[in-house]
Backbone as CSV, one residue per row, in Angstrom:
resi,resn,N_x,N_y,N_z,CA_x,CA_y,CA_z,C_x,C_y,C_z
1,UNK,232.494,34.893,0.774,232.841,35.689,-0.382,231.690,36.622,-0.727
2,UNK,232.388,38.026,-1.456,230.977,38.934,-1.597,230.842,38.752,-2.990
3,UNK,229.263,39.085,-3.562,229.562,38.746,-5.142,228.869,40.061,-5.617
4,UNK,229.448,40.524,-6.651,229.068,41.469,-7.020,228.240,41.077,-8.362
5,UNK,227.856,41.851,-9.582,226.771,41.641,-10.646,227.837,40.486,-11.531
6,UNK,228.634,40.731,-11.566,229.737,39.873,-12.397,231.304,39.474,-11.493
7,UNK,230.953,39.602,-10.551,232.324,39.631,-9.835,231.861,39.095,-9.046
8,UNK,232.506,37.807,-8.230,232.637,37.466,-6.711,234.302,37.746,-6.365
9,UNK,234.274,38.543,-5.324,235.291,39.022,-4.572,235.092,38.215,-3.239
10,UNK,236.940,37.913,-3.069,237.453,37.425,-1.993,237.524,37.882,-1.126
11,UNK,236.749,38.381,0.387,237.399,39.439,1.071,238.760,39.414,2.009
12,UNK,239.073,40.415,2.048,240.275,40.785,2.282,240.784,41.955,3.070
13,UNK,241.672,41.815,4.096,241.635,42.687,5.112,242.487,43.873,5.028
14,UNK,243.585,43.505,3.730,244.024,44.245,3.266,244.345,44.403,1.842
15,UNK,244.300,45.737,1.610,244.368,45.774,-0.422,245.569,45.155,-0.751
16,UNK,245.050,44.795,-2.202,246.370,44.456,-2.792,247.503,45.729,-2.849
17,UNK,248.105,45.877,-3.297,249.782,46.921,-3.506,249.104,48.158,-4.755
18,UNK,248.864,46.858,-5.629,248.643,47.880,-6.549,247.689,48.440,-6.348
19,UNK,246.600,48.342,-5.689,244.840,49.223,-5.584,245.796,50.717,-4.489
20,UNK,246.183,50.035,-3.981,246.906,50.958,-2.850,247.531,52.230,-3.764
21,UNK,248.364,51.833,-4.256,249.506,52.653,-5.271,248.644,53.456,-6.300
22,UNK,247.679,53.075,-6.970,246.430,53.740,-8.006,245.669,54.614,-6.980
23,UNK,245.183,54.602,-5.595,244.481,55.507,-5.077,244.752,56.086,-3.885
24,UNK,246.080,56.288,-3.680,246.662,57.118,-2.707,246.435,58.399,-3.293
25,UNK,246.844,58.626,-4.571,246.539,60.140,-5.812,245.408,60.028,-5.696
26,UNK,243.800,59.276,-5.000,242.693,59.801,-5.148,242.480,61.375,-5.561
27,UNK,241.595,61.847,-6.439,241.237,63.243,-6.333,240.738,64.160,-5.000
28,UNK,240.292,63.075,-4.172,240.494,63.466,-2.833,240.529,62.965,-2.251
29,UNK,241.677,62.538,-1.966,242.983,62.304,-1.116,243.296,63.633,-0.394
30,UNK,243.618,64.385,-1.018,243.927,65.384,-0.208,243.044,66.573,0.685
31,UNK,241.849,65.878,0.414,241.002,66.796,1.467,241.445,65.722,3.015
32,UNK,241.559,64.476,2.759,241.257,63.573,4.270,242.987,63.474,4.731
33,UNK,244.107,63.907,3.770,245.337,63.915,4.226,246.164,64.459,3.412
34,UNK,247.102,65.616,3.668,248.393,66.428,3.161,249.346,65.438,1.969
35,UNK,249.789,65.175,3.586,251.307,64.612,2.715,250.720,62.924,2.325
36,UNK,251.450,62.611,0.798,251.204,61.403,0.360,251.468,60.385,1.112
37,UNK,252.811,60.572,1.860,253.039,59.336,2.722,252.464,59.060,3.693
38,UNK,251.270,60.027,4.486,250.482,59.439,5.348,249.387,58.859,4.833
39,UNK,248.851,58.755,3.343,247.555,58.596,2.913,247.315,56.937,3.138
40,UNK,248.291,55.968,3.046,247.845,54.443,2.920,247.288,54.149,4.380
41,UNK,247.450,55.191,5.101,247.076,54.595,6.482,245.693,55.000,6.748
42,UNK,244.836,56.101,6.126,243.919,56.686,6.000,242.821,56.463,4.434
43,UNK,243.502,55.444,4.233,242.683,54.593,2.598,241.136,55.031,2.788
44,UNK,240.712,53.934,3.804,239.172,53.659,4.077,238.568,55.347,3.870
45,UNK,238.909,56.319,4.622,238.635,57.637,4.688,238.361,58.268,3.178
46,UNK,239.494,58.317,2.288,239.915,58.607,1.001,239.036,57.775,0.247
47,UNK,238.870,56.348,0.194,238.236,55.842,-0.925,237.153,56.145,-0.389
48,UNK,236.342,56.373,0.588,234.498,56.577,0.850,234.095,57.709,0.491
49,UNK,235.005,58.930,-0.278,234.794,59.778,-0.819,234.448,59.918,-2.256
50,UNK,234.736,58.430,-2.819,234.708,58.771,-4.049,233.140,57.886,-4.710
51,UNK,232.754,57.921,-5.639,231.877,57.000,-6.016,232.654,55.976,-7.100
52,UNK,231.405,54.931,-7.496,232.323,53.815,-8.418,232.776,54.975,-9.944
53,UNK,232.217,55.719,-9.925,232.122,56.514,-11.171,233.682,57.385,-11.254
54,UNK,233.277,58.163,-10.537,234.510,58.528,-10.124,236.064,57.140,-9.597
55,UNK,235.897,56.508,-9.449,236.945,55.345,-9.017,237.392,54.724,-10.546
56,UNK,236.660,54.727,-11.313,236.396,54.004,-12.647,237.696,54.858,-13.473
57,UNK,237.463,55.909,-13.263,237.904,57.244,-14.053,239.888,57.280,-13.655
58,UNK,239.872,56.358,-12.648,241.357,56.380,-12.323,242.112,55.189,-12.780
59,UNK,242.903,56.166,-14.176,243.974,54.500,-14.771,244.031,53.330,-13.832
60,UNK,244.002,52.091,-14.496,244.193,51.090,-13.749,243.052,50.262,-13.265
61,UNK,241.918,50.915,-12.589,241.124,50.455,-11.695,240.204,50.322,-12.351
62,UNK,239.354,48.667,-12.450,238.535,48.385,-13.134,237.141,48.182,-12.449
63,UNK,236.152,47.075,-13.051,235.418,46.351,-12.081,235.957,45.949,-11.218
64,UNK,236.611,44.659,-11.895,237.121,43.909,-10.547,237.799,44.474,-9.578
65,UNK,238.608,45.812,-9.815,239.209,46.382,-8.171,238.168,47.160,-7.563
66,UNK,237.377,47.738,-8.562,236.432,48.679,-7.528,234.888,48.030,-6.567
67,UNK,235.134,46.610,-7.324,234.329,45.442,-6.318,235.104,44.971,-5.065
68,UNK,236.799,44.852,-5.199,237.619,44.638,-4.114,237.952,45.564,-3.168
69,UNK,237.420,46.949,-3.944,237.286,48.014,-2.621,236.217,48.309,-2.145
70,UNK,235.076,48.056,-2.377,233.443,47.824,-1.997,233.193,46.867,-0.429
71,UNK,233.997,45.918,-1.174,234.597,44.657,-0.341,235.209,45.173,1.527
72,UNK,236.310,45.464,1.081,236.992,46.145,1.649,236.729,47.340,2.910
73,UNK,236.047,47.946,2.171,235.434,49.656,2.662,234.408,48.906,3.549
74,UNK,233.610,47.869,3.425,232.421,47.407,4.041,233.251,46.515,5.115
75,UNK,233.971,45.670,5.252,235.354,45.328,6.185,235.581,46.243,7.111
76,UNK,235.787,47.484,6.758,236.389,48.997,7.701,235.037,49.881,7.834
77,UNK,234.158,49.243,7.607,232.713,50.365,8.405,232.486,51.420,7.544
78,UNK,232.888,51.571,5.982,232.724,52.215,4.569,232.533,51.743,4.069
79,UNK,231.777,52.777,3.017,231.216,52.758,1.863,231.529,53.741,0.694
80,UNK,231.586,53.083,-0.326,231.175,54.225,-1.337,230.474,54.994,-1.470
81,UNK,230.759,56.327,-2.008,230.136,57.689,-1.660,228.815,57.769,-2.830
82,UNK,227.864,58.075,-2.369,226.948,57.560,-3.409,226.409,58.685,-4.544
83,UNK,225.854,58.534,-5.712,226.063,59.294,-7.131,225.140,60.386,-6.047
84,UNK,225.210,61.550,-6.286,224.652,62.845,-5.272,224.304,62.965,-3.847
85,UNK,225.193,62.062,-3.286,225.669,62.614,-1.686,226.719,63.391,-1.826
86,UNK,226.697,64.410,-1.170,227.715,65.264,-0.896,229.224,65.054,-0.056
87,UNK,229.666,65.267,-0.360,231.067,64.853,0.390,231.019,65.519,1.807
88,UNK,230.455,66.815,1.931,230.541,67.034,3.448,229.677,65.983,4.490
89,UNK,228.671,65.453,3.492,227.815,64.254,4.333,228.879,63.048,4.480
90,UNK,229.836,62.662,3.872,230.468,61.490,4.205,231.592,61.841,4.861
91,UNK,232.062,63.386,4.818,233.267,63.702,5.811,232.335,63.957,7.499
92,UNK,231.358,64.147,7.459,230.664,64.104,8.410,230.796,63.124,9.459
93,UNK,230.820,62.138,8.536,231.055,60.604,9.553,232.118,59.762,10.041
94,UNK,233.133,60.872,9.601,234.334,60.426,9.673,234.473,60.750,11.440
95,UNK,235.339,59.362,11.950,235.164,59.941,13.588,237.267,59.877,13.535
96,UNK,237.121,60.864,15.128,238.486,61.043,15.538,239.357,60.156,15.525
97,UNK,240.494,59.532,14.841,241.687,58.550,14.821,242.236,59.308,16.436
98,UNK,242.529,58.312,17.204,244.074,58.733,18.542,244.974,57.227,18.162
99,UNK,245.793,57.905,18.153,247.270,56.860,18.256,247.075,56.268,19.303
100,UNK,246.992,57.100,20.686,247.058,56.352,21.752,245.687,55.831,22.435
101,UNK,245.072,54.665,22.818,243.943,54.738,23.288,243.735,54.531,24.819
102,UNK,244.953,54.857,25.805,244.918,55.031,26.827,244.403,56.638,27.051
103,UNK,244.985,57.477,28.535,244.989,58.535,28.357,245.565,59.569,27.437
104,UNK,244.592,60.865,27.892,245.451,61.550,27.228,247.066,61.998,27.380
105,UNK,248.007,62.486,26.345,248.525,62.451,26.672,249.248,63.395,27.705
106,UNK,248.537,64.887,27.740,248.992,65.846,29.054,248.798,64.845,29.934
107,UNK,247.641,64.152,30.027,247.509,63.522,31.692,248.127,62.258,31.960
108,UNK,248.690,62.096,30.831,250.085,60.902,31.428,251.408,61.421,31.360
109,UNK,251.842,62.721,31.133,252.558,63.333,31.172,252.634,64.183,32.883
110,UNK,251.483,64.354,32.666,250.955,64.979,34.404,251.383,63.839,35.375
111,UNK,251.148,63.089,35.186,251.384,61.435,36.440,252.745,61.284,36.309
112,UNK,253.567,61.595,35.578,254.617,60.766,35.564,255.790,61.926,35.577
113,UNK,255.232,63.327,35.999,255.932,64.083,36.566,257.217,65.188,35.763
114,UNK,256.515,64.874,34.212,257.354,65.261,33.331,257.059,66.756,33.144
115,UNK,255.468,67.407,33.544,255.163,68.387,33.228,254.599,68.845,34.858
116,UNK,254.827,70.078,34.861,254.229,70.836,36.078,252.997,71.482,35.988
117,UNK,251.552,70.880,36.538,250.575,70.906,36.221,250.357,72.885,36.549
118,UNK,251.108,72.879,37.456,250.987,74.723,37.529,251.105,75.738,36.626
119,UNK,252.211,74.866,35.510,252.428,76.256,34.227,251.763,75.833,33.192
120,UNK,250.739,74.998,33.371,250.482,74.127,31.796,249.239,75.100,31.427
121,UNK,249.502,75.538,30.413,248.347,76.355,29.654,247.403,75.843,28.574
122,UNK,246.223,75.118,28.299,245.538,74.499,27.143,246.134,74.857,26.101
């Protein structure tokens, strides 16, 4: 268990519903993703942008959740964004998501004869 100044938090591999539902609307949220319905999959990204200060400031979310996302974020290789780091320093560290972690996909498209490597243009 992690303990915070007044809080020991349970860790947990995934948020509760409601932490989820309060910070999908992060204030930026929408720099790390568009549409709302892709944001729960891209949380870790979205919440390491914000600081506790900023997290505080969003109905709902108290100590105790913003210790369960501390929790959490440190689980997924994040952190909270700290009082005067810049956000381009923490979008900085953000590395490439692939769906697929085999090849790419032209070149399994190439093998399997679906595409003609002669007309394929980058």
């Amino acid at each position: 268990m992690a303990k915070t100044k007044s809080t020991t938090v349970k860790p947990e591999s995934v948020l509760p519903d409601r932490i989820i539902q309060l910070t999908e609307n992060a204030p930026y949220a929408p720099l790390v993703v568009r549409h709302t319905v892709d944001r729960a999959a891209f949380l870790p990204e979205i919440l390491s942008l914000h600081t506790k200060q900023e997290l505080s400031q969003i109905p709902g979310l108290g100590k105790a959740s913003i210790a369960t996302i501390e929790v959490w974020l440190a689980e997924h290789g994040r952190r909270l964004r700290m009082p005067g780091e810049s956000l381009d320093a923490v979008i900085c560290h953000f590395g490439a998501r692939r769906k697929h972690t085999g090849e790419h996909r032209l070149g399994a498209r190439l093998q399997s004869g679906l595409v003609d490597a002669n007309h394929h243009r980058p």
